[in-house]
Backbone as a ProteinNet text record, in pm:
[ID]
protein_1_A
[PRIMARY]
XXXXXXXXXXXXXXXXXXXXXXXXXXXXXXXXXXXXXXXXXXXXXXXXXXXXXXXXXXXXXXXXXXXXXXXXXXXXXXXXXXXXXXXXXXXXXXXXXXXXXXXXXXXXXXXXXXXXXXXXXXXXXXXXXXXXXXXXXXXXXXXXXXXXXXXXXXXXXXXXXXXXXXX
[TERTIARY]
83.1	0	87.8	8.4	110.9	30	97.9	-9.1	36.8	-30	-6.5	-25.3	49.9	0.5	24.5	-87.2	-94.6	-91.5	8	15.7	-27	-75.5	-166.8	-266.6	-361.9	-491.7	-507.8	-391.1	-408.4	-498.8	-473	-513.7	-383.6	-467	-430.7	-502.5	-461.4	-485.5	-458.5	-576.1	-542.7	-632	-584	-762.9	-857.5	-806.8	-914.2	-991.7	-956.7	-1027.4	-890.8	-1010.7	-939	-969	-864.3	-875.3	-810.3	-911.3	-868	-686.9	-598.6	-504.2	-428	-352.2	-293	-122.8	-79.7	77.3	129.7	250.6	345.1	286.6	288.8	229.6	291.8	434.3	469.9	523.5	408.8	448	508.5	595.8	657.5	802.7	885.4	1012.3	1070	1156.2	1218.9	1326.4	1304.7	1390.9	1495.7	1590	1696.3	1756.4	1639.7	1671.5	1608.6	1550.4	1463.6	1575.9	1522.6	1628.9	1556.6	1611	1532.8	1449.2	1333.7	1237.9	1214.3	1189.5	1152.9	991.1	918.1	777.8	708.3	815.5	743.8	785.2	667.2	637.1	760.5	857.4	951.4	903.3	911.1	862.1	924.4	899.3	991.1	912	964.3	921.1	1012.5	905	957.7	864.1	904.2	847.3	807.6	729.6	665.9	765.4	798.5	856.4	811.2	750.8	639	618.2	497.2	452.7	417.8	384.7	314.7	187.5	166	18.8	14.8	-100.5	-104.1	-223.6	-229.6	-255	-349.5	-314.7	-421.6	-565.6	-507.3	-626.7	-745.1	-646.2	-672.6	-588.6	-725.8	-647.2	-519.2	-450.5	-382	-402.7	-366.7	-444.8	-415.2	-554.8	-570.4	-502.2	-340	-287.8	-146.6	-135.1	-24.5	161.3	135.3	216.3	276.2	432.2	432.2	399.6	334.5	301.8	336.5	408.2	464.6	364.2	337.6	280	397.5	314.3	392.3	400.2	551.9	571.2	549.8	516.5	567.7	685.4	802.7	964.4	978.6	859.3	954.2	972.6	1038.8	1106.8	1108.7	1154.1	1212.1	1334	1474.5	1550.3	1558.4	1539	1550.2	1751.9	1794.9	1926.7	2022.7	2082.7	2136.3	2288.5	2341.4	2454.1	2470.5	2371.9	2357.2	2355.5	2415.6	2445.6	2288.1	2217.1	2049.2	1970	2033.7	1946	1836.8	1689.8	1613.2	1577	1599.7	1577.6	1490.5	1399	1370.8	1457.3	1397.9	1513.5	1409.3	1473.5	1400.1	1433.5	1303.4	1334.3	1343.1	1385.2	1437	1570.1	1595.4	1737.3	1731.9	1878.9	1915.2	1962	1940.3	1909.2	1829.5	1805.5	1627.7	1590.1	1478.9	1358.7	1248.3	1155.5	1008.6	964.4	879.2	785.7	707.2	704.7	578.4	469.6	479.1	371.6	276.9	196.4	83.6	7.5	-118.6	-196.1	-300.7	-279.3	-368.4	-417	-358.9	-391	-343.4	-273	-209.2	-114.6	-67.9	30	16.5	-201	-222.6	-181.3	-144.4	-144.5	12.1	124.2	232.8	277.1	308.4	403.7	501.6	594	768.7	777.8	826.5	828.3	1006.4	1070.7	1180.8	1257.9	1188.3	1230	1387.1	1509.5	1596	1697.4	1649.9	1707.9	1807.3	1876.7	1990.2	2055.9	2188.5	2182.6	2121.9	2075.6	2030.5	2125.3	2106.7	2190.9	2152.8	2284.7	2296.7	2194.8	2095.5	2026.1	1910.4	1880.8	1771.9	1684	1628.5	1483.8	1468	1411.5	1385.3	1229.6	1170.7	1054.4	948.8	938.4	815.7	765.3	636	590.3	454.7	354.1	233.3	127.3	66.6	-6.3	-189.7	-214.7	-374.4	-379.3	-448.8	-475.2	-520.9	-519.3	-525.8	-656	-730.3	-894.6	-928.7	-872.8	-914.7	-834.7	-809	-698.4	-602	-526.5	-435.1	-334.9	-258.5	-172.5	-37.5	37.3	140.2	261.3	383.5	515	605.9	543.2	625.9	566	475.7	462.1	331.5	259.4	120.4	52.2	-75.4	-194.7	-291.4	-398.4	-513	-617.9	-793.9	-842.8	-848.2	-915.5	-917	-1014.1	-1079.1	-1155.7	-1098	-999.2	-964.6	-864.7	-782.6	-697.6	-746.3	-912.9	-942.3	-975.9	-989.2	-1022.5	-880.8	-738.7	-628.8	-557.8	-588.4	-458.2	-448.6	-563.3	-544	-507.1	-460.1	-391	-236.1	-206.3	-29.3	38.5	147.9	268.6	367	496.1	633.5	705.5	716.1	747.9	699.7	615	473.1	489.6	520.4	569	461.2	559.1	415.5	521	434.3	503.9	435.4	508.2	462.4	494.3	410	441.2	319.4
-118.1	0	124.8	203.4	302.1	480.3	569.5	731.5	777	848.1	850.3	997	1133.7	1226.8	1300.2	1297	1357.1	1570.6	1609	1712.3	1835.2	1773.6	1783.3	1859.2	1732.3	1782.1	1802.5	1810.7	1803.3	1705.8	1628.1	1496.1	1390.5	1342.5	1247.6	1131.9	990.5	852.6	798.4	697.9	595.1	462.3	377.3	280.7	319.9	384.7	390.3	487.1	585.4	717.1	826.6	948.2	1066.2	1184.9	1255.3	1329.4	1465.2	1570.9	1692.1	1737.1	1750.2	1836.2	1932.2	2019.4	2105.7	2112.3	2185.3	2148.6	2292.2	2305.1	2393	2543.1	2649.1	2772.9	2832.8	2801.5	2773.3	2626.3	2546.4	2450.1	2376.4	2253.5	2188.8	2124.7	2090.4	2068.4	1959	1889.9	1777.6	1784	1643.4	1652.3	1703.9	1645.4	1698.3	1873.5	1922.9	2079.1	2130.3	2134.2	2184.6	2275.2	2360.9	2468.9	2484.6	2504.2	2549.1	2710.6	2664.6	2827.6	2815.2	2756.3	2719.6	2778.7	2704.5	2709.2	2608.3	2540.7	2412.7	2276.3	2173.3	2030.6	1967.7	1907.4	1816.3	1675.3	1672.6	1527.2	1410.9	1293.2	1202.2	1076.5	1004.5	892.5	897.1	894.1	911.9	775.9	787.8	718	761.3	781.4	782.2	748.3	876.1	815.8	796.3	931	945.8	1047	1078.5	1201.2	1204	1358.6	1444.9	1464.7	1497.7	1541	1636.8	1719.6	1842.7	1786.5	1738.9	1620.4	1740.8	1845.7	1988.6	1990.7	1958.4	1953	1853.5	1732.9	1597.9	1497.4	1366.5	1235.9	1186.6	1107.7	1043	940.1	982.5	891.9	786.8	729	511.5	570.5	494.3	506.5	357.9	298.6	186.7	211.6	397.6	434.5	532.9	569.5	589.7	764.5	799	915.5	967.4	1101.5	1195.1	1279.2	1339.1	1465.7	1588	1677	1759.2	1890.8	1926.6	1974.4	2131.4	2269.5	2435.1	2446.7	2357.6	2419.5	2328.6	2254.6	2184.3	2255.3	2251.2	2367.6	2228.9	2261.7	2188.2	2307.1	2307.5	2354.7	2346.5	2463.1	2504.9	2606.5	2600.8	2636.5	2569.6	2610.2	2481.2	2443.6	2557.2	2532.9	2454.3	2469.4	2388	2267.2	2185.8	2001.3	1963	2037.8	1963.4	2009	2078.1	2068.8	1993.9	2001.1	1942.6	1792.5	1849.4	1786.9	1870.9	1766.1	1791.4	1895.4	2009.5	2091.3	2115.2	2156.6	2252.7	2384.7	2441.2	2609.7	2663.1	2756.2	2854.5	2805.1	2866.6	2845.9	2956.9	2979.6	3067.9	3101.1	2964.2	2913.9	2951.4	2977.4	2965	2834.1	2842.8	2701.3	2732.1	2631.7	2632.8	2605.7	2705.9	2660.7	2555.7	2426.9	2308.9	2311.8	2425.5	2439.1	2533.3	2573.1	2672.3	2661.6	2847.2	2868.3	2828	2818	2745	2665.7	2571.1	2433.5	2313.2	2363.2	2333.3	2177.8	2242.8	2130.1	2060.1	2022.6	1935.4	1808.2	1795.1	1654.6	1655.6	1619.2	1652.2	1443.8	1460.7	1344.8	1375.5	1338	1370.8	1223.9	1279.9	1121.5	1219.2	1071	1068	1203.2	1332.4	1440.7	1465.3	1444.8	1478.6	1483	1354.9	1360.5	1256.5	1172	1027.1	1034.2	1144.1	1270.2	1387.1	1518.9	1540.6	1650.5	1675.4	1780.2	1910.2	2012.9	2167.9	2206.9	2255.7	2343.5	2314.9	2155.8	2089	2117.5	2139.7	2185.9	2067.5	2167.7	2087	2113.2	2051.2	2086.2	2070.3	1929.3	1880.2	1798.4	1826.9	1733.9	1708.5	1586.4	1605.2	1658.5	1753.5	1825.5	1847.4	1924.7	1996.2	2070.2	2116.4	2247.5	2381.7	2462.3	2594.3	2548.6	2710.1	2718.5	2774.8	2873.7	2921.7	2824.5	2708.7	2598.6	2686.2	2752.3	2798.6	2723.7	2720.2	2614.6	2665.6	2578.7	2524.8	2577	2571	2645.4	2573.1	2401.3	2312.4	2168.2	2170.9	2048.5	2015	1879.4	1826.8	1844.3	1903.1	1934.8	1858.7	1777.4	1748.2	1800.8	1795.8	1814.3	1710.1	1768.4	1710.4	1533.6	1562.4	1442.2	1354	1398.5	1246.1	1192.3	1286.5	1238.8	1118.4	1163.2	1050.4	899.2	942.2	824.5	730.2	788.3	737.8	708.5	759.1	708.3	582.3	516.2	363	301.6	329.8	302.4	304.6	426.4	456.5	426	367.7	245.1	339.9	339.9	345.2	281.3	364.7	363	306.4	344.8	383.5	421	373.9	463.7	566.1	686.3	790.2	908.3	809.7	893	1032.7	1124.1	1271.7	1247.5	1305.7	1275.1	1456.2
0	0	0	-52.7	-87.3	-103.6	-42.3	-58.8	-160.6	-278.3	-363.1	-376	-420.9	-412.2	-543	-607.7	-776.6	-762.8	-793.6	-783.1	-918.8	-994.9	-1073.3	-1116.8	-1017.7	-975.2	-811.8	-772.7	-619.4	-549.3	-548.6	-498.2	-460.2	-297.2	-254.3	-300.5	-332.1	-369.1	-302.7	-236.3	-145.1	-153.1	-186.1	-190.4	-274.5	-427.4	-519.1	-454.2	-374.1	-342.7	-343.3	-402.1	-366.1	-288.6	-246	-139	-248.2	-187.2	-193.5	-110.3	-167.2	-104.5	-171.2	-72.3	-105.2	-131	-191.8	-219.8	-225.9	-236	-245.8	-358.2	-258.2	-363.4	-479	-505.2	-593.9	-722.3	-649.7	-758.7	-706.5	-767	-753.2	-805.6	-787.8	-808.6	-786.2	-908.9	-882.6	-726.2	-672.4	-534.7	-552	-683.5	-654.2	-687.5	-742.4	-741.6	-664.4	-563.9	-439.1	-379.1	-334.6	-272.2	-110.9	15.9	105.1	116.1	127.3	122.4	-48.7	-133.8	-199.7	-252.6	-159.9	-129.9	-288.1	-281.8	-446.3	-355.4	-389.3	-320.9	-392.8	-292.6	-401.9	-457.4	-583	-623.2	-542.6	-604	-560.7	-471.9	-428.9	-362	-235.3	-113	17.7	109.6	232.3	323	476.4	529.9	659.3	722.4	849.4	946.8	1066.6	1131.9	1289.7	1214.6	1360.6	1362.2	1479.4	1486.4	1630	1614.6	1713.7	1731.1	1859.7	1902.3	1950.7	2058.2	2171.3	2287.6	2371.1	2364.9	2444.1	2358.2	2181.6	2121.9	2046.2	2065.6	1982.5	2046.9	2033.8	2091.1	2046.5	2079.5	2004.8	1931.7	1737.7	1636.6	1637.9	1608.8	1582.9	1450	1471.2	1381.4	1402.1	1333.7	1352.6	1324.1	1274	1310.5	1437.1	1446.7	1592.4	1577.9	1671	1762.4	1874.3	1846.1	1972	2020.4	2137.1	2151.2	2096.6	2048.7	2040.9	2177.4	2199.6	2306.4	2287	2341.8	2345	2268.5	2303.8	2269.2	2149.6	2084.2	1987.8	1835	1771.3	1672.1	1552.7	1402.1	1305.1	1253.8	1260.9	1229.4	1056.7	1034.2	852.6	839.7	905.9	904.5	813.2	663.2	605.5	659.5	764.3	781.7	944.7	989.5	1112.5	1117.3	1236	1212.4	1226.7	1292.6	1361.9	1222.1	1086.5	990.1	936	947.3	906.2	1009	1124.9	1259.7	1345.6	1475.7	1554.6	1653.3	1683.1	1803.2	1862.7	1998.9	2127.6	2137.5	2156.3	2158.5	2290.4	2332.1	2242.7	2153.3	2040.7	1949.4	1886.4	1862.3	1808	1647.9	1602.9	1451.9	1386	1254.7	1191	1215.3	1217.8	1236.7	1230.5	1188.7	1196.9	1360.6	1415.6	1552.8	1466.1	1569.4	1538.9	1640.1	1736.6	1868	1786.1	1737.9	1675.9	1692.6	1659.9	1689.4	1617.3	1464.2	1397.5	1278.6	1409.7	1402.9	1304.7	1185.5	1043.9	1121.3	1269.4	1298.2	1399	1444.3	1532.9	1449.5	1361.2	1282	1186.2	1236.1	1148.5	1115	971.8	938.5	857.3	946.6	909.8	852.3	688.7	588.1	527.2	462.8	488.1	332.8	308.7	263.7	304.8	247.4	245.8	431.8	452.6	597.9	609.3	506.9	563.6	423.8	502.5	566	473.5	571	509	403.5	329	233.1	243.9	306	311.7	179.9	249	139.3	67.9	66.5	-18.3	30.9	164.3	179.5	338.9	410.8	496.9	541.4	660.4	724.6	623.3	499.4	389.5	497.1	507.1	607.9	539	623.4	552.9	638.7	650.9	756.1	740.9	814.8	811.1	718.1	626.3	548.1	663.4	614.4	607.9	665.6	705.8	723.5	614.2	557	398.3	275.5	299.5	236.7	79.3	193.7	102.7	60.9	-37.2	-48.9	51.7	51.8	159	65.6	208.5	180.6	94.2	82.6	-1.5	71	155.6	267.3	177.2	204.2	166.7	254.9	249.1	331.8	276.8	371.8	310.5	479.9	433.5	591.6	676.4	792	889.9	885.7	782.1	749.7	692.2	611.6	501.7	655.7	689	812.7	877.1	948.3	1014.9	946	795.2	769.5	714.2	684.6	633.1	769.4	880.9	953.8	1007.3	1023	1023.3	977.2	823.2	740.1	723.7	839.6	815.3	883.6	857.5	920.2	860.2	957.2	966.2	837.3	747.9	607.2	504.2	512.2	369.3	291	184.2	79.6	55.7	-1.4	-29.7	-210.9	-287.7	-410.3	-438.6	-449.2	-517	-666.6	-741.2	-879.9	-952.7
[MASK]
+++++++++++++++++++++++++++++++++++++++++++++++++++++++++++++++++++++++++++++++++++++++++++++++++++++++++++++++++++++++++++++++++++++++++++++++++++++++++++++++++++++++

């Protein structure tokens, strides 16, 4: 089994269904020319690694893959010259990074799939994750968004390296 994300028509594929999602506001880009801050979905074929979830606002998902709460201080470092590049950090830091603690709501639901991390490479882009949409579902900085509905109905579905092709 496999998530399939047609960037296209913006659609997620899963089980002969599709899901509305959102992708990168500028488009998209082969992995290997992805630049960080980009704001284009990198193609390519990746895999599920964990994810978080936001435990003040939502259970923790019937999901068969693994789940963190997410903490206030936890950060994703976008720094390309830093060693914790495109890693989990704790804030405060004095690095650039993405906050993963927010107000709304995009990152009660984060899956960190394997985007340029073993190891990861100065500059390619970090922090592609697959998340919540928007409330006005604007498209995303380079990450996959779908809502809160298809969520509940795919995560029973997602295991610890899933393939998930962008195409």
């Amino acid at each position: 089994m496999s998530l399939n994300i047609n960037t296209m028509y913006q659609t997620l594929e899963f089980k002969s269904t599709a899901y509305t999602c959102r992708i990168g506001r500028k488009g998209t880009v082969d992995f290997e020319k992805g630049r960080e801050g980009d704001e284009k979905t990198p193609l390519g074929q990746y895999y599920m690694r964990f994810g978080f979830y936001r435990a003040d606002r939502i259970s923790r998902p019937n999901s068969p893959l693994t789940f963190r709460a997410l903490r206030e201080n936890d950060g994703w470092c976008d720094a390309p010259d830093d060693p914790a590049y495109n890693r989990l950090i704790r804030l405060p830091s004095s690095v650039s990074h993405e906050r993963l603690w927010r107000e709304d709501h995009i990152y009660d639901l984060i899956i960190v799939m394997s985007h340029n991390d073993a190891p990861p490479v100065k500059g390619l882009g970090s922090a592609v994750f697959l998340h919540v949409t928007q409330a006005d579902e604007r498209k995303t900085l380079g990450c996959v968004a779908f809502d809160p509905e298809a969520w509940v109905k795919l995560l029973p579905y997602f295991y610890c390296g899933m393939p998930i092709h962008i195409k």
